[in-house]
Backbone of each chain as ProteinMPNN parsed JSONL, in Angstrom:
{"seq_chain_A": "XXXXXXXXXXXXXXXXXXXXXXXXXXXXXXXXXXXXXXXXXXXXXXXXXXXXXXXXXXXXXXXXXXXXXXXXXXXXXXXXXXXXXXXXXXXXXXXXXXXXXXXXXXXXX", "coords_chain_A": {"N_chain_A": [[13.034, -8.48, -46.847], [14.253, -5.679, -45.038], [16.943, -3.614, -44.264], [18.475, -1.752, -42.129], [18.891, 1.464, -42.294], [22.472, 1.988, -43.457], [22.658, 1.802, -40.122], [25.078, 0.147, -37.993], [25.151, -2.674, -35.929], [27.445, -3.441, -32.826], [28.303, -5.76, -31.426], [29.509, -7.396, -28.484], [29.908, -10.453, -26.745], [30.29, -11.539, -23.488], [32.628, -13.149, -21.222], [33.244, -12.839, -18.079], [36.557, -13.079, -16.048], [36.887, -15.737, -13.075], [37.853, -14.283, -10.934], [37.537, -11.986, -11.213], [37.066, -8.425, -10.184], [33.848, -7.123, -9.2], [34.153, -4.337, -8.463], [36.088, -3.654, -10.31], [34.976, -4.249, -12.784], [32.701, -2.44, -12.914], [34.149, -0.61, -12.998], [35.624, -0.884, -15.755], [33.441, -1.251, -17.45], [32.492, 1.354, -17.539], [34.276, 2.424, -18.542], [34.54, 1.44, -21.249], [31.692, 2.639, -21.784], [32.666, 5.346, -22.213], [34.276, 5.687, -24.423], [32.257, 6.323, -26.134], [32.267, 9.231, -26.027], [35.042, 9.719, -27.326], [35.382, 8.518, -29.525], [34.188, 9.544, -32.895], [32.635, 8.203, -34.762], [31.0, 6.262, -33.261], [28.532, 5.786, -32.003], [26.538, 4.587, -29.75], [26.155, 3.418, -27.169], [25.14, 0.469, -24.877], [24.424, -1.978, -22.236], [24.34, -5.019, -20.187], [23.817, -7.506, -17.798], [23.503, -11.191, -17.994], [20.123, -12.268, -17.847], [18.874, -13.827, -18.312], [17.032, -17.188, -18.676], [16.548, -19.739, -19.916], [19.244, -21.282, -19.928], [20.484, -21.548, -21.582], [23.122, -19.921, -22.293], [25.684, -20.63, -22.392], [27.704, -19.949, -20.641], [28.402, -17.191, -21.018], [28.406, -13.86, -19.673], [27.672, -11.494, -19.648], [26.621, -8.66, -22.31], [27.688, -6.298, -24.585], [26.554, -3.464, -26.271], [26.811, -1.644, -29.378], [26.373, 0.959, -31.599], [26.628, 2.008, -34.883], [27.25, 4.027, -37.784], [28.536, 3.159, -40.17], [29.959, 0.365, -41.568], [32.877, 0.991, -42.078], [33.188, 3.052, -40.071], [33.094, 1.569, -37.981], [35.941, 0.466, -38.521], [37.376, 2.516, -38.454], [36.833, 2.786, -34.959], [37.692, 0.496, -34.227], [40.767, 1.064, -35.018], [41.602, 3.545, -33.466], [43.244, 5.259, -31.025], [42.284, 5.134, -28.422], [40.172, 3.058, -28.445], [42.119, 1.247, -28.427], [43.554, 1.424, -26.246], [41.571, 1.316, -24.05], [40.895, -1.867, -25.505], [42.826, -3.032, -24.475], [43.058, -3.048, -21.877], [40.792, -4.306, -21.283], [40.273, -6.864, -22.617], [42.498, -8.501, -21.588], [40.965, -9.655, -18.938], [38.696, -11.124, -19.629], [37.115, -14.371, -20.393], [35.972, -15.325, -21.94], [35.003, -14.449, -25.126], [32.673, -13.429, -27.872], [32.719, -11.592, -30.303], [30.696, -9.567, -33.078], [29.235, -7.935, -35.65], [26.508, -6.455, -37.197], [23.96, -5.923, -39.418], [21.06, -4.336, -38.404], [18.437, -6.245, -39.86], [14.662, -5.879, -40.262], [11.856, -7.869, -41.286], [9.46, -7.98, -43.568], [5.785, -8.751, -44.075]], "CA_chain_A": [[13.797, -8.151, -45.641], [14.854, -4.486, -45.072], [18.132, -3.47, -43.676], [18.031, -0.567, -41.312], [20.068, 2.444, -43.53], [23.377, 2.415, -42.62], [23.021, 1.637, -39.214], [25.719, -1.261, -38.073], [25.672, -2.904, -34.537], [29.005, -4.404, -32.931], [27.974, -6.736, -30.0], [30.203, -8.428, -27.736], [28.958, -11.244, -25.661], [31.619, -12.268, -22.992], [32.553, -13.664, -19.789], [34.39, -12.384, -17.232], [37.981, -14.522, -15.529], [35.888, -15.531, -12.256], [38.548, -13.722, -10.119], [37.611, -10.209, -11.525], [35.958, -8.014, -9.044], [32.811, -6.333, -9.3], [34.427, -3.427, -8.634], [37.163, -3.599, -11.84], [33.842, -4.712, -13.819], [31.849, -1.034, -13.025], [35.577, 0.289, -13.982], [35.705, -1.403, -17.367], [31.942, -0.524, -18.213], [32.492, 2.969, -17.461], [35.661, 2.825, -19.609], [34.003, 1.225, -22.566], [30.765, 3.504, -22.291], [32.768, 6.351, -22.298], [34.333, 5.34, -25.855], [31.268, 7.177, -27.157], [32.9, 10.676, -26.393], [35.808, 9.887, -27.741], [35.577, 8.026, -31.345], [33.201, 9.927, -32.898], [31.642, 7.297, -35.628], [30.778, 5.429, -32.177], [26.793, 6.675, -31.793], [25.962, 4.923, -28.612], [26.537, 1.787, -26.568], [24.298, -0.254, -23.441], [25.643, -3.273, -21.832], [23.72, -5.456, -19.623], [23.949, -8.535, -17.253], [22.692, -12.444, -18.677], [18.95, -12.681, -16.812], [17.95, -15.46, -18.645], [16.554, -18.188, -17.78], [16.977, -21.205, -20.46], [20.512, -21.966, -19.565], [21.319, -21.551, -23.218], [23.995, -18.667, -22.568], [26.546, -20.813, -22.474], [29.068, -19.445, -19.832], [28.419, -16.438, -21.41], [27.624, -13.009, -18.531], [27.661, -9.723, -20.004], [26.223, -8.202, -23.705], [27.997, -4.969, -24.742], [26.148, -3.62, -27.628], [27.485, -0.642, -29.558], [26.078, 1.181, -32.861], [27.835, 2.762, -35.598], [26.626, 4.756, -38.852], [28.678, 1.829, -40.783], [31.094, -0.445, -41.333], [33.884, 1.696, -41.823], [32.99, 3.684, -38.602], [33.919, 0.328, -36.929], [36.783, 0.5, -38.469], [38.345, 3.363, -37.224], [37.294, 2.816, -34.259], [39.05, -0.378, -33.866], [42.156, 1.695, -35.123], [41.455, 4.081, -32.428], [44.259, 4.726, -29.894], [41.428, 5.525, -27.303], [39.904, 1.996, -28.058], [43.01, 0.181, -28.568], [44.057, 1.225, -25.189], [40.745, 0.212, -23.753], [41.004, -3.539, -25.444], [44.038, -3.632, -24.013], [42.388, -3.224, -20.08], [39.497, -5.119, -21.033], [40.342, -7.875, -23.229], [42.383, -9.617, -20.559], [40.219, -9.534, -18.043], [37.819, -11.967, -20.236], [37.999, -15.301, -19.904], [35.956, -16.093, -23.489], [33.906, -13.933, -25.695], [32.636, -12.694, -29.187], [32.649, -10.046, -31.018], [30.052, -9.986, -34.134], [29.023, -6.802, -36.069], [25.641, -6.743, -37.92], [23.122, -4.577, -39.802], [19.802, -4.929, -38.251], [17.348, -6.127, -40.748], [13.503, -6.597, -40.265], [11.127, -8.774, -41.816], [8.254, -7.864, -43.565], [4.996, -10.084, -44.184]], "C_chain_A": [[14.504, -6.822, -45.875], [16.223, -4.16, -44.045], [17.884, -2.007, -43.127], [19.203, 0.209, -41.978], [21.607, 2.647, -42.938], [23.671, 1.925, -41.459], [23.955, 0.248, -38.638], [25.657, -1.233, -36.35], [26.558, -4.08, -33.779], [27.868, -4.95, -31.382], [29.082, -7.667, -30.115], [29.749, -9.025, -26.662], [30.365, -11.52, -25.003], [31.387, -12.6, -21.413], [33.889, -13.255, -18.803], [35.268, -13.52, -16.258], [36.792, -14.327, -14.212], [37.044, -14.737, -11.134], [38.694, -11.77, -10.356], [36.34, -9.616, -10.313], [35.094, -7.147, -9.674], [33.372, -4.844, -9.732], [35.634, -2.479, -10.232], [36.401, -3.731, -12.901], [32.956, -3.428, -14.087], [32.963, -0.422, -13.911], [35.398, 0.203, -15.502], [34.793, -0.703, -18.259], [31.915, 1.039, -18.467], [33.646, 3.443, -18.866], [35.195, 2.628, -20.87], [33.071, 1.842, -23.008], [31.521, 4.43, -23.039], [33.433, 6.029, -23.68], [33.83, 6.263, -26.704], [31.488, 8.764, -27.07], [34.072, 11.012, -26.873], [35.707, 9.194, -28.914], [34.457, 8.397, -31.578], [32.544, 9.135, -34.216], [30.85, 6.438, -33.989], [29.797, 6.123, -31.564], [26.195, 6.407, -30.513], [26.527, 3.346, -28.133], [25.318, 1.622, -24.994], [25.062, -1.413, -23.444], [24.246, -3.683, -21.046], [24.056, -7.235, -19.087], [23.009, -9.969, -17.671], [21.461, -11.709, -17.525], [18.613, -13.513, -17.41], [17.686, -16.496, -18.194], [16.384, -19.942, -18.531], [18.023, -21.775, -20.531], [21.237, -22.618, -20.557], [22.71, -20.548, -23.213], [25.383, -19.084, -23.009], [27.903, -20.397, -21.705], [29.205, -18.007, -19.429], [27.76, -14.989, -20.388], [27.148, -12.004, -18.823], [27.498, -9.813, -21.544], [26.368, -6.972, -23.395], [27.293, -4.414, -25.823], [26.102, -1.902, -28.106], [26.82, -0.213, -30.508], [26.768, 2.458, -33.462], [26.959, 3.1, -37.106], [27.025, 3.58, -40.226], [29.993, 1.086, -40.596], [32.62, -0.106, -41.608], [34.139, 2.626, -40.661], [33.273, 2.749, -37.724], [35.273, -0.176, -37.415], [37.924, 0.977, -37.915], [37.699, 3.573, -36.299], [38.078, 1.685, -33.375], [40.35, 0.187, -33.771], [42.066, 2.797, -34.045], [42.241, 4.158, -31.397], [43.366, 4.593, -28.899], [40.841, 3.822, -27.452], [41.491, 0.975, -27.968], [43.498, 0.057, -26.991], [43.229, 0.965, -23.993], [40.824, -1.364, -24.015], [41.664, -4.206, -24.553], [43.956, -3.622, -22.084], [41.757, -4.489, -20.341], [39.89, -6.604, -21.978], [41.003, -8.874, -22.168], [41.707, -10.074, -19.719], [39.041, -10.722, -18.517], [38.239, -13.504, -20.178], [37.734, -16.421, -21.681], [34.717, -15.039, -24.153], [33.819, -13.496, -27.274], [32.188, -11.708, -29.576], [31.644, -10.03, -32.406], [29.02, -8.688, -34.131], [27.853, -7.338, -37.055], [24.732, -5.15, -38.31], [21.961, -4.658, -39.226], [19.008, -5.176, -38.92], [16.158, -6.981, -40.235], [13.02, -7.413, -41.629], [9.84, -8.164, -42.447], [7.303, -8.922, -44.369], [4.037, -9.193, -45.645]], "O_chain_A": [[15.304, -6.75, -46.808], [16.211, -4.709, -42.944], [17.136, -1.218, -43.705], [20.301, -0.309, -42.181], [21.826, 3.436, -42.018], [24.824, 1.511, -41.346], [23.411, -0.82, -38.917], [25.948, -0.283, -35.623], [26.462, -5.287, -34.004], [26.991, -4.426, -30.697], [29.521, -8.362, -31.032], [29.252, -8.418, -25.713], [31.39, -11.695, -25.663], [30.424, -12.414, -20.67], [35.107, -13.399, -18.913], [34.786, -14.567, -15.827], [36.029, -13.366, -14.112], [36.441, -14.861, -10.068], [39.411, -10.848, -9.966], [35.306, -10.085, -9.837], [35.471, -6.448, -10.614], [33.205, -4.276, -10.812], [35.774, -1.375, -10.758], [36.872, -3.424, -13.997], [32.49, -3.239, -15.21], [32.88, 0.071, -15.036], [35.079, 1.119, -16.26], [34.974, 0.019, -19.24], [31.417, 1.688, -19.387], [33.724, 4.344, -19.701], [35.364, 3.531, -21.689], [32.983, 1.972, -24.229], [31.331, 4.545, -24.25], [32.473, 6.312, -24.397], [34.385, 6.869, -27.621], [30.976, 9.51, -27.905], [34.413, 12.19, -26.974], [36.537, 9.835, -29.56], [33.528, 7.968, -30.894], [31.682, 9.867, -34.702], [29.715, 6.074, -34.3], [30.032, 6.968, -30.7], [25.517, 7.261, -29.941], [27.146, 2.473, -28.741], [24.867, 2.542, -24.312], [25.952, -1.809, -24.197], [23.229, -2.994, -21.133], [24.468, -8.073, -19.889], [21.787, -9.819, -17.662], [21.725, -10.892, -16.643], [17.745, -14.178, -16.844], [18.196, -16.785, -17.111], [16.179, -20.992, -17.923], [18.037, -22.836, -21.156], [22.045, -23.544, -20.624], [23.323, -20.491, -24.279], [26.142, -18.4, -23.697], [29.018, -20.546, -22.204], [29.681, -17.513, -18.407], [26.532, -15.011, -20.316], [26.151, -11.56, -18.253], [28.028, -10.74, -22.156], [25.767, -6.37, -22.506], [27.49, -5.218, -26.735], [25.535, -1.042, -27.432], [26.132, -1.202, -30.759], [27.248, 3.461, -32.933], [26.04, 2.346, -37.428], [26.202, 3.195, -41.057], [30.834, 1.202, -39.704], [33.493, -0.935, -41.348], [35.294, 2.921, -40.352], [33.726, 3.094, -36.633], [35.78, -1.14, -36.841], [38.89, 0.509, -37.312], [37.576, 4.796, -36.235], [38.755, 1.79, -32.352], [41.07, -0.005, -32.791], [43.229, 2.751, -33.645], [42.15, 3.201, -30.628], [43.713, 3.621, -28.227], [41.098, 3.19, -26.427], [41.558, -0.031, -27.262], [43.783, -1.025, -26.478], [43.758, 0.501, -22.983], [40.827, -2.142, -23.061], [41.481, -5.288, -23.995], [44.744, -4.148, -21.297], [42.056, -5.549, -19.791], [39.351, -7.54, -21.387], [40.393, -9.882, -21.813], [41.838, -11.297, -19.679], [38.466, -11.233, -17.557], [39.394, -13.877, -19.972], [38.348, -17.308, -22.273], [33.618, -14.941, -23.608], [34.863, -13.235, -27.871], [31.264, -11.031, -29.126], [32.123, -10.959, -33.056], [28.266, -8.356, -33.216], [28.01, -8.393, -37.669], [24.752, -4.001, -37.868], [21.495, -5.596, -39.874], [18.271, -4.19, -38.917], [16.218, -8.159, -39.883], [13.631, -7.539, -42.689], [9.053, -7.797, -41.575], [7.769, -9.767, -45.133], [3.145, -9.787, -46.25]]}, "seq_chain_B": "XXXXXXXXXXXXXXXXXXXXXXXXXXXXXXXXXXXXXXXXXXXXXXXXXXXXXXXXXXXXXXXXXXXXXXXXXXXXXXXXXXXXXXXXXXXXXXXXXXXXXXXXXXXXX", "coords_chain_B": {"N_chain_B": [[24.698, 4.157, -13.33], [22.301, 3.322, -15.991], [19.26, 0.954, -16.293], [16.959, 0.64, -18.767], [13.797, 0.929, -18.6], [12.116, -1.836, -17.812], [12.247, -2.754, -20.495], [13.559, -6.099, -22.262], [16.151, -7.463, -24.07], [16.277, -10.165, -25.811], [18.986, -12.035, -27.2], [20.358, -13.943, -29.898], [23.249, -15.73, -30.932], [24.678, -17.009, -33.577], [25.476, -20.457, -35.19], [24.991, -21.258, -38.391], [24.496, -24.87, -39.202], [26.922, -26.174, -42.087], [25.841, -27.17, -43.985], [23.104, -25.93, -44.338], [20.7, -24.51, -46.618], [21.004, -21.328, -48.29], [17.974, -20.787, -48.601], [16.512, -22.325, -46.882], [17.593, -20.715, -44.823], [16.642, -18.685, -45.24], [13.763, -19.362, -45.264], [13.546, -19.834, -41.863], [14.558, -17.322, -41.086], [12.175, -15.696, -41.529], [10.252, -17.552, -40.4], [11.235, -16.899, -37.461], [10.544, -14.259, -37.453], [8.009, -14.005, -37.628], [6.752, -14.747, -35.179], [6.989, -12.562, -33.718], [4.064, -11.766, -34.638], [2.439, -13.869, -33.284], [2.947, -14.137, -30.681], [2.277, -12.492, -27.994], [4.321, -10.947, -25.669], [6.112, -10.799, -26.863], [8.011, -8.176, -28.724], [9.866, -6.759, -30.69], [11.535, -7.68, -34.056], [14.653, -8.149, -35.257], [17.427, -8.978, -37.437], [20.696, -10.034, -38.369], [23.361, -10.736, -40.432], [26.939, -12.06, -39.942], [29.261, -9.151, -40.162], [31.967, -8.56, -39.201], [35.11, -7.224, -38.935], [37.105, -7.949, -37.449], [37.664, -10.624, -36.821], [36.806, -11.86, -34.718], [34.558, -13.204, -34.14], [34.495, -15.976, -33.335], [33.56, -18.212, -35.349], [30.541, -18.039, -35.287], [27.589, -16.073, -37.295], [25.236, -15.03, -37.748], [23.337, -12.861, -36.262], [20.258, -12.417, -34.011], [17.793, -10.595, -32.702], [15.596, -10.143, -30.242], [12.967, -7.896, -28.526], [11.36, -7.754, -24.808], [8.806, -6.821, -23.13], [9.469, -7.899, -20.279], [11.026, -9.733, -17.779], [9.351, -11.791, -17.453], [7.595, -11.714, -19.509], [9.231, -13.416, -21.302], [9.44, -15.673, -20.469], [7.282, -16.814, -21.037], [7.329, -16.733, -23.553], [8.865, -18.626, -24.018], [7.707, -20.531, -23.582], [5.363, -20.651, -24.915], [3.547, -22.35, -27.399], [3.664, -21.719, -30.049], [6.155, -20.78, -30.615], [7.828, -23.028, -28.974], [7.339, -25.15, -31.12], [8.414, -23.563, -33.752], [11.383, -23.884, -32.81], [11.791, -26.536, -32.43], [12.272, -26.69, -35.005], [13.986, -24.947, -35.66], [16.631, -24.833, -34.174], [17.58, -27.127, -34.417], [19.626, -27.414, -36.645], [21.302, -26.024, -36.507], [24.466, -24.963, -36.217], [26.018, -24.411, -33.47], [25.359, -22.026, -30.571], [24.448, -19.326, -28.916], [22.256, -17.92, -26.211], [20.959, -15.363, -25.154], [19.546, -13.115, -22.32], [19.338, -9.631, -21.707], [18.981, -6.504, -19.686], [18.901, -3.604, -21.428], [21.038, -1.266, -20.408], [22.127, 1.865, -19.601], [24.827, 4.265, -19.107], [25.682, 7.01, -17.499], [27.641, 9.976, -17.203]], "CA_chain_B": [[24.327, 3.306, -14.652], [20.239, 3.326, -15.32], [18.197, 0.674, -17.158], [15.853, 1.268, -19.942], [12.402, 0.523, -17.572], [11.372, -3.012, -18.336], [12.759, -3.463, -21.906], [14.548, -6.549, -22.038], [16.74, -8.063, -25.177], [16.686, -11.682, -26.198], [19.482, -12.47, -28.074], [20.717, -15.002, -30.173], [23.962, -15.525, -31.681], [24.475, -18.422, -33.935], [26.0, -20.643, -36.629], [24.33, -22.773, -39.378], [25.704, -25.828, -39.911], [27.727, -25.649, -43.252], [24.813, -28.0, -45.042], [22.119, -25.62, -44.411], [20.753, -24.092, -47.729], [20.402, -20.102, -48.122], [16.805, -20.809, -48.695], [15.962, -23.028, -45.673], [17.967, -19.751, -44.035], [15.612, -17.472, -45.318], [12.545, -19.591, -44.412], [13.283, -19.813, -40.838], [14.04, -16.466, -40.359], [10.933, -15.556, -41.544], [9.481, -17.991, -39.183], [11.321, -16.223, -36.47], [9.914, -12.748, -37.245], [6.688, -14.167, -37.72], [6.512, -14.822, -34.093], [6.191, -11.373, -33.394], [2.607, -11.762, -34.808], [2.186, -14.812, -32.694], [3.537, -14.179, -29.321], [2.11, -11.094, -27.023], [4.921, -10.517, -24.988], [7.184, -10.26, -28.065], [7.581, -6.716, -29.019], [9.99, -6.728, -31.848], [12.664, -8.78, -34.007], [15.219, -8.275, -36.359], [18.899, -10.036, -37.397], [22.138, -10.055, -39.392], [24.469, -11.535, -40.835], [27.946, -10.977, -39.129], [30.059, -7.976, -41.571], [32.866, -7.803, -38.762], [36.839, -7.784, -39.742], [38.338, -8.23, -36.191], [38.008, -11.818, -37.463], [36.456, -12.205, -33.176], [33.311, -13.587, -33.72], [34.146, -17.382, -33.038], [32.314, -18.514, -36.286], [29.138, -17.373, -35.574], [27.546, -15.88, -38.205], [24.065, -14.453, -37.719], [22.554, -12.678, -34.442], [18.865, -12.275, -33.563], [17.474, -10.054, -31.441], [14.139, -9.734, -30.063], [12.77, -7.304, -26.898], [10.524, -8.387, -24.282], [8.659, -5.659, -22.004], [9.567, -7.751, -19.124], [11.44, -11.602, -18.29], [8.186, -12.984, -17.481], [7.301, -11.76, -20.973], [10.421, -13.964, -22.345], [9.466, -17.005, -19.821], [6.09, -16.621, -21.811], [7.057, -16.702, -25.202], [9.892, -19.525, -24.069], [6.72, -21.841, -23.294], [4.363, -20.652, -25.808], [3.494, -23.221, -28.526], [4.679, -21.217, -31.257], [8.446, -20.505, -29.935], [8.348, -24.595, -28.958], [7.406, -25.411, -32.78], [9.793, -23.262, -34.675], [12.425, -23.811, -31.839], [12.041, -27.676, -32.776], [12.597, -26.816, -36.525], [15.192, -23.644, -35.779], [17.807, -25.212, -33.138], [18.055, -28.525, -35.315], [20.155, -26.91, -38.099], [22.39, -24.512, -35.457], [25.831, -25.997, -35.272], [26.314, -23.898, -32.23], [24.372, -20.864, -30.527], [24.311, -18.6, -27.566], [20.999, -16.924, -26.308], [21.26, -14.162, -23.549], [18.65, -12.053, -21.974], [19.784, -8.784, -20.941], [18.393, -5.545, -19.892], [19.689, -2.519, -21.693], [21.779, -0.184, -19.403], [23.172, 2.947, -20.236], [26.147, 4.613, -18.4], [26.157, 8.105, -17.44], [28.997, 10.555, -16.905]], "C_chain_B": [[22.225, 3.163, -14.448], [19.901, 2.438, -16.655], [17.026, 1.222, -17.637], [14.306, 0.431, -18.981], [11.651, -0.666, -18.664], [11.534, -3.775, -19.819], [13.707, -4.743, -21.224], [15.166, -7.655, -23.548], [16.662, -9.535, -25.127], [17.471, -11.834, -27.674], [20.243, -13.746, -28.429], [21.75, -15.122, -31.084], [23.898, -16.838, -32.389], [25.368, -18.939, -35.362], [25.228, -21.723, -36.901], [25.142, -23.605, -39.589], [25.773, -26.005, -41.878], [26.704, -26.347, -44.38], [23.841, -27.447, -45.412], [21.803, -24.478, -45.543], [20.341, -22.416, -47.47], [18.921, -20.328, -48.043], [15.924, -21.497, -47.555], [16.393, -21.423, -44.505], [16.968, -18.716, -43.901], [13.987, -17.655, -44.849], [12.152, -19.731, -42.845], [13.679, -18.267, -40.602], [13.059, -15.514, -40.734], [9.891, -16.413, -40.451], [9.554, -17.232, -37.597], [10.624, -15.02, -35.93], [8.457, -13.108, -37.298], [5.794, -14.69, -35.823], [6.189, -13.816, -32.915], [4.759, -11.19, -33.47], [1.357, -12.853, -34.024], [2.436, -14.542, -31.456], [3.296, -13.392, -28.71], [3.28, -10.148, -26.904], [6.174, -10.029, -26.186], [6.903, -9.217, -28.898], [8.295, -6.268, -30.796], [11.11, -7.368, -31.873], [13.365, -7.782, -35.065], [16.883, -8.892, -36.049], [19.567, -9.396, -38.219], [22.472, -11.07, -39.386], [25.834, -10.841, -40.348], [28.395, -10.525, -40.971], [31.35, -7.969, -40.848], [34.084, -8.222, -39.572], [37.402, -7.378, -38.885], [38.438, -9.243, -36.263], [37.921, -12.471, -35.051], [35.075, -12.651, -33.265], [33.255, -15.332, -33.87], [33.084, -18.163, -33.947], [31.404, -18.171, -36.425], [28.861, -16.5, -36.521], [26.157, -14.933, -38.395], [23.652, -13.783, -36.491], [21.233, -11.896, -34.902], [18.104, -11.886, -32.337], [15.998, -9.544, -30.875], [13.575, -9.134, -28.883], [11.362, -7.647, -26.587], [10.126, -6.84, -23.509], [8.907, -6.375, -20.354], [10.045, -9.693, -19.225], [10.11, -12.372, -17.816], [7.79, -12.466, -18.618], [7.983, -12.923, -21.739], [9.857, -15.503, -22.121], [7.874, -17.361, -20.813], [5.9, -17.223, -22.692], [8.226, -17.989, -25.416], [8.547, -20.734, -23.867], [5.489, -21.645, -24.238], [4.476, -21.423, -27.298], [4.272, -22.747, -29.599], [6.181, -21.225, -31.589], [8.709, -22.225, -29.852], [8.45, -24.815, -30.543], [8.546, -24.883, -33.564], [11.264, -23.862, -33.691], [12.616, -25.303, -31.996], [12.319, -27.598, -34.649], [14.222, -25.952, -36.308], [16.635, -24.682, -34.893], [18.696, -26.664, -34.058], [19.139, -28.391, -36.359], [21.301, -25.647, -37.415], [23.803, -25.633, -35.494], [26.263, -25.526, -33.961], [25.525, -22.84, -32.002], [24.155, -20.035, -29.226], [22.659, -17.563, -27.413], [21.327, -16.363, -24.484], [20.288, -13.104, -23.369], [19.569, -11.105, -21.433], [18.769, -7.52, -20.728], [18.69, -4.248, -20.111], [20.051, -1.361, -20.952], [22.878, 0.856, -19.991], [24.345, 3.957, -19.16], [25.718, 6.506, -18.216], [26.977, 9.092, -16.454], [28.806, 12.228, -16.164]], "O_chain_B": [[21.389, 3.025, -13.555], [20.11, 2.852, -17.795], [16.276, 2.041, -17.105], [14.161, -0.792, -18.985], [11.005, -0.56, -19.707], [11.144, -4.883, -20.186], [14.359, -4.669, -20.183], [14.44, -8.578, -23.915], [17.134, -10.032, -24.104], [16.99, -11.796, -28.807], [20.7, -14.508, -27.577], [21.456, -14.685, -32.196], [23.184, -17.736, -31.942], [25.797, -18.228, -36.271], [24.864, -22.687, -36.227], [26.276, -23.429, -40.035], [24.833, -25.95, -42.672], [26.817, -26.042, -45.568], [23.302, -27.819, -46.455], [22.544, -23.496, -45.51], [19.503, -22.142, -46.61], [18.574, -19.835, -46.97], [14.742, -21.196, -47.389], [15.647, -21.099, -43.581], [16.563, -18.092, -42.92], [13.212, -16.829, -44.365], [10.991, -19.756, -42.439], [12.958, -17.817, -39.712], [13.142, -14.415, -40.185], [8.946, -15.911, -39.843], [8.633, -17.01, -36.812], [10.252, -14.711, -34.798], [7.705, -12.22, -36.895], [4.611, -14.87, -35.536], [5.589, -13.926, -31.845], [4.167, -10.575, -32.583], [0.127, -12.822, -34.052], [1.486, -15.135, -30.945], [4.414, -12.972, -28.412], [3.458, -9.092, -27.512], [6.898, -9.034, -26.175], [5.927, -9.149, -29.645], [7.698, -5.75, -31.739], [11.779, -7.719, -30.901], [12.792, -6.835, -35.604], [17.41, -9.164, -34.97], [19.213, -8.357, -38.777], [22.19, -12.078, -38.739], [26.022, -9.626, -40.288], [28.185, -10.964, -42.102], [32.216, -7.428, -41.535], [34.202, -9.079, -40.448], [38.241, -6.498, -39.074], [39.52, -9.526, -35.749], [38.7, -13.159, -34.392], [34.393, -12.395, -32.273], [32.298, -15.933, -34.359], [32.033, -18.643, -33.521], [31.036, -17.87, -37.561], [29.876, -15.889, -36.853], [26.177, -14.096, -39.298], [23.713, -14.55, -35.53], [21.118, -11.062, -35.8], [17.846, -12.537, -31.324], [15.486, -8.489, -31.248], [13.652, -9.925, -27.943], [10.436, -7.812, -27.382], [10.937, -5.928, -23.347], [8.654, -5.713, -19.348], [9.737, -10.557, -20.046], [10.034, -13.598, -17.897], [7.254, -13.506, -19.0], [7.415, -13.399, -22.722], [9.763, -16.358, -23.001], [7.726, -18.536, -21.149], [4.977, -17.989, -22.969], [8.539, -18.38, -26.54], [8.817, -21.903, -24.143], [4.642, -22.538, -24.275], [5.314, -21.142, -28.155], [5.325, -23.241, -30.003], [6.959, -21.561, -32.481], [9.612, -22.735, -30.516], [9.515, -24.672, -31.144], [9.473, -25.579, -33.976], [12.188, -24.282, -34.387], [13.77, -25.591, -31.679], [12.534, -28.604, -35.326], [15.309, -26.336, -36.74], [17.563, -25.078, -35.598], [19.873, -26.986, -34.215], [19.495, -29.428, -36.919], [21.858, -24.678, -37.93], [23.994, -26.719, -34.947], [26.93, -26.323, -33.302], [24.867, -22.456, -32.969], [23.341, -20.598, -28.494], [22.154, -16.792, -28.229], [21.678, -16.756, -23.371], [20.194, -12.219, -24.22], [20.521, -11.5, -20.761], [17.799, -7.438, -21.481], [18.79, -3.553, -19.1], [19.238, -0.437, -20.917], [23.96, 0.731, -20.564], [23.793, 3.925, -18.06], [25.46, 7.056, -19.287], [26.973, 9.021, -15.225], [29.801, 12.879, -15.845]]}, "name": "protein", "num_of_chains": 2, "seq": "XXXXXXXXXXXXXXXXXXXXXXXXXXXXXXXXXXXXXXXXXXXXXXXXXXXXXXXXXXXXXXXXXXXXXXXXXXXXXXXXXXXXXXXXXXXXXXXXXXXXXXXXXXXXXXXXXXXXXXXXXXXXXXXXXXXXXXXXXXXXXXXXXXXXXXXXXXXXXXXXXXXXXXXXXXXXXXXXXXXXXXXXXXXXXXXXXXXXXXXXXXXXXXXXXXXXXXXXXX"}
């Protein structure tokens, strides 16, 4: 099993309070993309809405998914005033989600 | 905001229950990736182990991520023999587990 060099990716799966509007939800996204011009260990981010269809998600609506050079690059940008004062929009606004940082590693046969 | 044309993520977050041996760990996810070689619509896999220290990832412990070129690719490889088989060995040994299709969307400014 090979580990991709360096590269670390933060994913947050979460669910939004059901009283948040659409429109505060584009807000957020926009706020959290933009992240990536301001902490510069913070290489890129996509997000995207559940579509699934085995009704495994668990509650669960939205996957943010971020990548970082390593695991000290997700450090500071946790310490980050620019994210801290993002969490601090977006974290209430949630009603349950996780956070879980990984390296990607394939498989080979 | 513009999706990535037809990619779409299947992921899986997850925890082993506390009995399950590194080595049973390592044989299923080898089974997992080996489903790439089995499954059409399945384009590619790889996982972690979580590394984070926001101490936010609700136990979970591993995530697995595999892209589809399309959700009738996913609905595919969710009914194809192979995915049932391991998926009756893999799920058995999860103490908990979230799986979420999404389709990667990127933001621009």
């Amino acid at each position: 099993m090979e580990e991709a060099k360096g590269v670390v990716k933060h994913v947050l799966v979460a669910k939004f309070k059901e009283e948040t509007l659409p429109a505060q939800i584009d807000e957020l996204i926009k706020g959290y993309a933009n992240l990536v011009n301001l902490i510069e260990p913070m290489k890129s981010f996509h997000w995207g809405k559940d579509v699934s269809i085995e009704n495994l998600h668990q509650g669960f609506t939205h996957v943010f998914e971020s990548a970082f050079e390593s695991t000290e690059g997700i450090a500071e940008y946790i310490d980050h005033p620019a994210h801290v004062e993002f969490a601090n929009l977006f974290l209430p606004v949630l009603e349950k989600f996780v956070v879980i940082d990984y390296k990607p590693t394939t498989v080979s046969f």
